[in-house]
N, C-alpha and C positions, 0 to 999 in steps of 0.2 A: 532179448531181441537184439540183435545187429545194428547201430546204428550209427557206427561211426565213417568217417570220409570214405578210409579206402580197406581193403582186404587183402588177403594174400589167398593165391590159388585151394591153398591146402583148408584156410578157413571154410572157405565157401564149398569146398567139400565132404567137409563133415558138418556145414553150419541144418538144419532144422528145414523141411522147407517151407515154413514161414519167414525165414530167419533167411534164406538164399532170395528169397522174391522181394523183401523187405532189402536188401542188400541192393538189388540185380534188377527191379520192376523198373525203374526210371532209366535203363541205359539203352530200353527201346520205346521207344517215345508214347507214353499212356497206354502201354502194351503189358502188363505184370503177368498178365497171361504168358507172354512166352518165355518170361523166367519160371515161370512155375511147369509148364513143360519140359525147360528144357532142365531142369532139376534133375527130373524123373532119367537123367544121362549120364548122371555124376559114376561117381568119378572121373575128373575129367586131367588130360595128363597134362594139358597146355592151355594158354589161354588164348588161340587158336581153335582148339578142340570148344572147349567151350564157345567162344564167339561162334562157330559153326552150328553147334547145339541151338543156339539163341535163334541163327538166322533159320535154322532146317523148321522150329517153330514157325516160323512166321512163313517160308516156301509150302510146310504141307496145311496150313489152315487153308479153310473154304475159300472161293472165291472172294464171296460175300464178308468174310471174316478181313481177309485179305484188302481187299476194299473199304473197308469200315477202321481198319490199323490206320492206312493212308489218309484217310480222308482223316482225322484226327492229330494230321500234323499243321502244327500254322503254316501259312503263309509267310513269304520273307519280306521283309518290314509293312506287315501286314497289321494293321490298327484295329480292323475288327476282325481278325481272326479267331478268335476266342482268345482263353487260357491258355499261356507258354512255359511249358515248363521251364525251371531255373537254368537245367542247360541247353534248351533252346533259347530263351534271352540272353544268357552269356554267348554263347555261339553267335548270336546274330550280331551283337553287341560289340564283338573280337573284330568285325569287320566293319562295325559303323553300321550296320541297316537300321539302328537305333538312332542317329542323327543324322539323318537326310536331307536335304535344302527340301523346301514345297516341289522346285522343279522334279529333283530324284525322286522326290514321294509319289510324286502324279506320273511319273514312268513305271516303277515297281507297280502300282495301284493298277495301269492300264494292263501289264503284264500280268499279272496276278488273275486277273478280272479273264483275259482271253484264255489263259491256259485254264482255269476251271472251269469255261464254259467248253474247251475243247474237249476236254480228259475228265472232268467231273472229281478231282482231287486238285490238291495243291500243288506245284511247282516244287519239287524235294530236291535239295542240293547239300553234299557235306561241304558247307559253307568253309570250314578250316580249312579246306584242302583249295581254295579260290581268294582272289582275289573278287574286290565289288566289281571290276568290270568283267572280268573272266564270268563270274555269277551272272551278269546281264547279255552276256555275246551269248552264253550256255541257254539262258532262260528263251531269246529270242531262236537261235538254234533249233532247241528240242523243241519248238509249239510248232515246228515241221513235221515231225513226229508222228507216226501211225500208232493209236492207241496201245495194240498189244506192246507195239517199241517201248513206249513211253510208261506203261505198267512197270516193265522189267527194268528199266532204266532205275526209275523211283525206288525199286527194290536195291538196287545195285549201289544206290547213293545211300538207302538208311543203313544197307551194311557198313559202309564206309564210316554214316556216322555213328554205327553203335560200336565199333572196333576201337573209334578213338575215348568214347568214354566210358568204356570197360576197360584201356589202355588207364586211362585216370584213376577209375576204379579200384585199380589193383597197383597205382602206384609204380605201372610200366611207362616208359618214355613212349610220346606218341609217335 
């Protein structure tokens, strides 16, 4: 089985596909399903091609399915959010949402709180590609947002942030 940091394109296509989902399952967030789909694509000639594989997973799943991926991502500096995975803590971490003054926390906390009662998911941001304030101008921004906007939005950002740790993954520069 697969179980070291990072890979090279040519591994991961001839790797098993238990051995490509075990590689590939964490680089979209509690989603192993859409490595194991997009498996079934390989060979793949670029890791481009592949990160497209990854998202075309995640674009032709059900609504329902679609909505059940999202709602599965935490919150940003979110306390009871559930389980983060290690590169969501580290992501969030890279920015500081992991040391907040009470003031920041109870900002996020209000933010957090309005956007899931708007949209019924979490506030999704590739936090690397932001700054903390950029991430709260963005948060307060999109809770303007018309649901389907704000769906596709959500989508637009996990691509970003699975591009960057499949970028990690394989030991490409982000």
């Amino acid at each position: 089985m697969m179980t070291k940091a990072s890979y090279s394109l040519s591994e991961l296509n001839v790797a098993t596909p238990a051995d490509f989902v075990a590689a590939l399952g964490d680089v979209l967030e509690h989603a192993p399903w859409a490595a194991a789909t997009a498996a079934a694509s390989r060979p793949f000639a670029s890791v481009e091609a592949l990160h497209h594989a990854l998202m075309q997973a995640v674009h032709d799943a059900s609504h329902e399915k679609k909505l059940a991926f999202i709602r599965g991502h935490p919150e940003l500096a979110g306390k009871t959010s559930g389980p983060m995975t290690d590169a969501s803590t580290a992501e969030q971490g890279s920015r500081g949402l992991d040391r907040l003054s009470e003031q920041e926390f109870a900002r996020f906390a209000r933010l957090n709180q309005a956007y899931r009662a708007r949209f019924g998911f979490p506030f999704i941001i590739c936090v690397r590609r932001h700054t903390r304030d950029d991430i709260l101008r963005e948060f307060e921004r999109r809770l303007g947002n018309d649901a389907p906007t704000e769906l596709a939005t959500a989508l637009v950002e996990i691509s970003h942030i699975a591009r960057l740790r499949l970028a990690a993954k394989l030991g490409e520069p982000a």
